[in-house]
C-alpha positions as CSV (number, residue, x, y, z in Angstrom):
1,X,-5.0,-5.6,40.7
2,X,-2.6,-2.6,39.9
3,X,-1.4,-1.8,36.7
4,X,1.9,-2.9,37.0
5,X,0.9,-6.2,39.1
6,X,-1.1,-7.1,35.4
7,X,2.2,-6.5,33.8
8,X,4.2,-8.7,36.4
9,X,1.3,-11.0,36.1
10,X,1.9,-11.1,32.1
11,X,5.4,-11.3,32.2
12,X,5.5,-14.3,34.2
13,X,3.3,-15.9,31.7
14,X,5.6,-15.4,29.2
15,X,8.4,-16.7,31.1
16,X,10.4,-13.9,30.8
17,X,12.9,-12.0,33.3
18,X,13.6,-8.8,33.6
19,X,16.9,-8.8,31.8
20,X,15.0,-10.7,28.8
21,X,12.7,-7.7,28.4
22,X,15.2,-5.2,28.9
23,X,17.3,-6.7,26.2
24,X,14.4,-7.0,23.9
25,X,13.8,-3.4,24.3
26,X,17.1,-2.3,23.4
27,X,16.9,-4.5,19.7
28,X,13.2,-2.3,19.6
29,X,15.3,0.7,20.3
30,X,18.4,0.0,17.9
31,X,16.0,-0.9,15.3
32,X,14.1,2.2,15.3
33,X,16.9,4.3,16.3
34,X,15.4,5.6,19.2
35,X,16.1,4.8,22.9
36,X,13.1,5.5,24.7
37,X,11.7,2.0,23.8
38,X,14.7,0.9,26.1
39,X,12.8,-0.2,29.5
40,X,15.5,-0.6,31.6
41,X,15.9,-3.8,34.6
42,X,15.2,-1.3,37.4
43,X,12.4,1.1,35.5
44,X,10.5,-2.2,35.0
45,X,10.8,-3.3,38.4
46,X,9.7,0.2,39.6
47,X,6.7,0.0,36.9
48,X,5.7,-3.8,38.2
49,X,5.6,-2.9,42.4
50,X,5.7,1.0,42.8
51,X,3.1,2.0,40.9
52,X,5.4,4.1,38.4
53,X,3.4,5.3,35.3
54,X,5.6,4.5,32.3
55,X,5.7,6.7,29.2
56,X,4.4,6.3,26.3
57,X,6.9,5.0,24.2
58,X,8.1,2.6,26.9
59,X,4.2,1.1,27.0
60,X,4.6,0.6,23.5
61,X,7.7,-1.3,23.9
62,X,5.9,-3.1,26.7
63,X,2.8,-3.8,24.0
64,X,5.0,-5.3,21.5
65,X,7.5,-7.0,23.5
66,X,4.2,-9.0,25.2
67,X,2.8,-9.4,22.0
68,X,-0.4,-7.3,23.3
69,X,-2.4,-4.4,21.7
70,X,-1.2,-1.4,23.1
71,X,-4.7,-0.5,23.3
72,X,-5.2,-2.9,25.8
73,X,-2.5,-2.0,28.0
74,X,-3.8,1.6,28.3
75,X,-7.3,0.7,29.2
76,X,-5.1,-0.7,32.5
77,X,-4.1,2.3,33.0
78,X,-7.9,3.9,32.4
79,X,-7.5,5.1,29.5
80,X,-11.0,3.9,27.4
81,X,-10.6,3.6,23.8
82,X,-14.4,3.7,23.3
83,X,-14.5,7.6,24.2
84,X,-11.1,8.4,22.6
85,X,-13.0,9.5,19.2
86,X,-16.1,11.3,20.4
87,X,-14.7,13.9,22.7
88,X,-14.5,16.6,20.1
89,X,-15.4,16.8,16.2
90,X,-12.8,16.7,13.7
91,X,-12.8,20.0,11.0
92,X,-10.1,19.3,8.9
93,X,-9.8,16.5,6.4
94,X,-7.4,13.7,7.4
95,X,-6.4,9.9,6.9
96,X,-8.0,7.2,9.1
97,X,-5.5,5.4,10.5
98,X,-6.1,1.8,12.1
99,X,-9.7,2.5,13.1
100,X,-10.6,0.3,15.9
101,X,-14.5,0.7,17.1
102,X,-17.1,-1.5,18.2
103,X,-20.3,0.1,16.2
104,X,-20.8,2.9,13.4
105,X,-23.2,4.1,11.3
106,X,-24.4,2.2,7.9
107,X,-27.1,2.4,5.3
108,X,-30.0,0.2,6.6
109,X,-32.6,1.1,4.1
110,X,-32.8,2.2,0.6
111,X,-35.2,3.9,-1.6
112,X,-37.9,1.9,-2.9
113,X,-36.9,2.6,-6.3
114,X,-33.6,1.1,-6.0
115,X,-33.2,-1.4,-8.6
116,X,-29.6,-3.7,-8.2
117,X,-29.8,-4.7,-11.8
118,X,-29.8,-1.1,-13.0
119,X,-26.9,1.7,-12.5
120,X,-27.8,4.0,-9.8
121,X,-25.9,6.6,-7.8
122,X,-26.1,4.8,-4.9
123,X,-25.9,7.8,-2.5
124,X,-28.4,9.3,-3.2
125,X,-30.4,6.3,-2.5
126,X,-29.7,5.9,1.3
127,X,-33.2,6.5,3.5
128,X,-31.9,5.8,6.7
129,X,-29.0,5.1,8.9
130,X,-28.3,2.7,12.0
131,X,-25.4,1.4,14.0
132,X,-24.6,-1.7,13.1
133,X,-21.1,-3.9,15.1
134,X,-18.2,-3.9,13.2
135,X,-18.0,-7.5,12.8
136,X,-20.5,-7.6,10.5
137,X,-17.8,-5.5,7.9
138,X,-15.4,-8.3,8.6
139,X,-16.5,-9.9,5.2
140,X,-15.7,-6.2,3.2
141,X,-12.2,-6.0,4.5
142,X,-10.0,-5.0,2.0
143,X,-6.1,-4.3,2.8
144,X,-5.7,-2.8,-0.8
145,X,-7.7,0.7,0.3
146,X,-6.9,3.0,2.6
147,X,-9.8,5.6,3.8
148,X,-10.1,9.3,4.6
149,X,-12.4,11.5,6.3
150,X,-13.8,14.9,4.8
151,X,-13.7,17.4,7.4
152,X,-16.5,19.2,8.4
153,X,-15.0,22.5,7.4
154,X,-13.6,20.7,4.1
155,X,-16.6,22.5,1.1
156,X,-14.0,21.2,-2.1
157,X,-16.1,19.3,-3.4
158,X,-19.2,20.6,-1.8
159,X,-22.2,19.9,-3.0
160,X,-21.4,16.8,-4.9
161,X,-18.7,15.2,-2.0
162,X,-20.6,16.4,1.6
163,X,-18.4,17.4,4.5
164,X,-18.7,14.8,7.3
165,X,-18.4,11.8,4.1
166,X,-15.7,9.2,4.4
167,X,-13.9,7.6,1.2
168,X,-12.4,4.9,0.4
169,X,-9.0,5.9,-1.1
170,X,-7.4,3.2,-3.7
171,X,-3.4,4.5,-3.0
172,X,-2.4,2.3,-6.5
173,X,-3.6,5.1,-8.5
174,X,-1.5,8.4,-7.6
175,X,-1.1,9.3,-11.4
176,X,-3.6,12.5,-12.5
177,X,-5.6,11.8,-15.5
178,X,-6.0,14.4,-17.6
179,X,-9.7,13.8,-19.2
180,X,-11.9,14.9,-20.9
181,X,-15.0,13.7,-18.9
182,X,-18.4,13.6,-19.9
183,X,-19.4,15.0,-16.7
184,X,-18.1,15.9,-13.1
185,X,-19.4,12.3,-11.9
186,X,-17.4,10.9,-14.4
187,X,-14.1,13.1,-13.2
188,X,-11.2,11.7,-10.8
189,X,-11.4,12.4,-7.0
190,X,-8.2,12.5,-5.8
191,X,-7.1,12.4,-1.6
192,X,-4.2,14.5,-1.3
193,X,-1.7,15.5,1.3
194,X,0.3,18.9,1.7
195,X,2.8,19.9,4.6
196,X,-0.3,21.0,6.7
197,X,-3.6,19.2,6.0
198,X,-5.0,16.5,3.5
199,X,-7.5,17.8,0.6
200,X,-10.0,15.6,-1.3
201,X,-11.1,17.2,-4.8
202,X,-9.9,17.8,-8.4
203,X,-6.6,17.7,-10.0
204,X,-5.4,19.2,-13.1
205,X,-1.4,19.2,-14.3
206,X,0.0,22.5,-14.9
207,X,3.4,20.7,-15.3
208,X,5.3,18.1,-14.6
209,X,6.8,20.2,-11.0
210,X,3.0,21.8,-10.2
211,X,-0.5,20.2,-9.7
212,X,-3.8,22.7,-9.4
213,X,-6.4,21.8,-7.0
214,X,-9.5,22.7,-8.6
215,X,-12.9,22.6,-6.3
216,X,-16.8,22.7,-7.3
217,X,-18.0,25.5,-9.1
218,X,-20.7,25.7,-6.7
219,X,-18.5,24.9,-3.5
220,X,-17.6,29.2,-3.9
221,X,-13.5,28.4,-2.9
222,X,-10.8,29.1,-5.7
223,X,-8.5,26.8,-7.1
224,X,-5.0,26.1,-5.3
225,X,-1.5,25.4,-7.1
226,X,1.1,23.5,-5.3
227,X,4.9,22.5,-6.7
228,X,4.6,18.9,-6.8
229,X,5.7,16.6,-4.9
230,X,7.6,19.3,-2.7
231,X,4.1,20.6,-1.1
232,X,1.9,18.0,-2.4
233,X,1.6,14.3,-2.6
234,X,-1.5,12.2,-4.4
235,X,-2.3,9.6,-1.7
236,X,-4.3,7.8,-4.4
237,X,-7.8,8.1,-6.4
238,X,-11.1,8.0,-4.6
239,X,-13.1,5.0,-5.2
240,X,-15.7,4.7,-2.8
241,X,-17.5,7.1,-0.6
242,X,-20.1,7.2,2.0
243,X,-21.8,10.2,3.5
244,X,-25.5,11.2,4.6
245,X,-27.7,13.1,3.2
246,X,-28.9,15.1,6.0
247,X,-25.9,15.7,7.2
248,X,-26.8,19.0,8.3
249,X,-24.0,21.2,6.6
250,X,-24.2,24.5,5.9
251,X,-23.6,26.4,2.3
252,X,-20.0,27.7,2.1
253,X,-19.7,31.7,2.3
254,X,-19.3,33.0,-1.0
255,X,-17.8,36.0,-2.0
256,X,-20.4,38.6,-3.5
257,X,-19.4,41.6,-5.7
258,X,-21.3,44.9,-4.2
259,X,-24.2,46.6,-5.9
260,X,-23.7,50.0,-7.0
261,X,-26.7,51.9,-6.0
262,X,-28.4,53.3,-8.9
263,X,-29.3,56.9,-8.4
């Protein structure tokens, strides 16, 4: 079966015509002020019997209009979500939106010495790593977080927040606190977005219209000001994170002043 015959196929379930989902698509359109959700009578018809491949926002209005994951519809068209994510790395920093896989990676054993009734750094204590399904996070679902990846060219935070970690981001807490902290573990982590990238490290008020982005002392980068919020905007405060241990990154290039030679 086609493509467009699983559309027909799921139309017809619905019990809708082709005027029903053309005027459906024009409320999508009207309500996001943008008319290539409209999927005109004939379009449709062309989609349904001659095989005509229909864009992307068109699919989408498809997807919602049939109450089906969009998702879905392109793995009709061969489109495999499974292999979306793993065709090329990711260098730069960035929010993860709407993750939908089957497997990943979680800590399956723990030091020896891990002891749940007394405080521990709890990333430093992860021996080993496995794939594990998804459905076994179902019960850790949280809607209150949202979660960002640290590129594998991000070194902010390096050595204390690895490149390659994920966090969990609480976006409740976009105010910068000012400290003093007893220590860096004790300082805020803040995941923060600019015109061009996202950043996960340090904060410190200049004033009220500029925020400095201070990284590690041993990550070798300098600090960055932005005017705030026109270049930068807190997405919230890092609660959580999760990153390996051997996760085979390298040292940052530092910049070294040059020896005079001694004569």
């Amino acid at each position: 079966m086609t493509p467009g015959e699983r559309l027909r196929e799921l139309r017809d379930k619905l019990g809708f015509t082709l005027k029903d989902v053309e005027n459906a698509s024009l409320r999508l359109a009207a309500d996001r002020e943008n008319m290539r959700y409209w999927v005109a009578q004939s379009r449709l018809s062309n989609i349904e019997s001659k095989a005509v491949l229909p864009g992307i926002y068109k699919l989408e209005a498809l997807a919602i209009i049939y109450r089906r994951s969009i998702c879905e519809l392109l793995e009709w068209y061969g489109i495999e979500r499974q292999t979306i994510s793993t065709v090329v790395p990711v260098r730069k920093t960035h929010l993860i939106e709407n993750a939908r896989v089957e497997t990943c990676e979680l800590p399956v054993r723990l030091d020896p010495l891990f002891d749940d009734k007394k405080t521990s750094y709890i990333r430093r204590m992860i021996q080993e790593w496995g794939v594990r399904p998804m459905a076994a996070l179902h019960t850790l679902q949280n809607t209150e977080y949202t979660y960002g990846y640290v590129g594998t060219e991000d070194y902010t935070l390096y050595p204390m927040i690895l490149p390659g970690s994920f966090v969990q981001v609480d976006p409740k807490m976009t105010s910068i606190e000012t400290g003093p902290w007893v220590s860096d573990f004790e300082r805020p982590v803040y995941f923060l977005e600019t015109h061009d990238s996202y950043i996960c490290g340090w904060c410190a008020l200049i004033s009220s219209r500029e925020i400095q982005v201070q990284p590690h002392a041993l990550s070798g980068l300098p600090a960055r000001n932005f005017r705030y919020p026109d270049e930068i905007e807190v997405v919230g405060r890092v609660v959580g994170i999760a990153m390996k241990l051997k996760s085979g990154v390298r040292e940052p290039e530092r910049e070294t002043a040059a020896i005079p030679a001694q004569s």
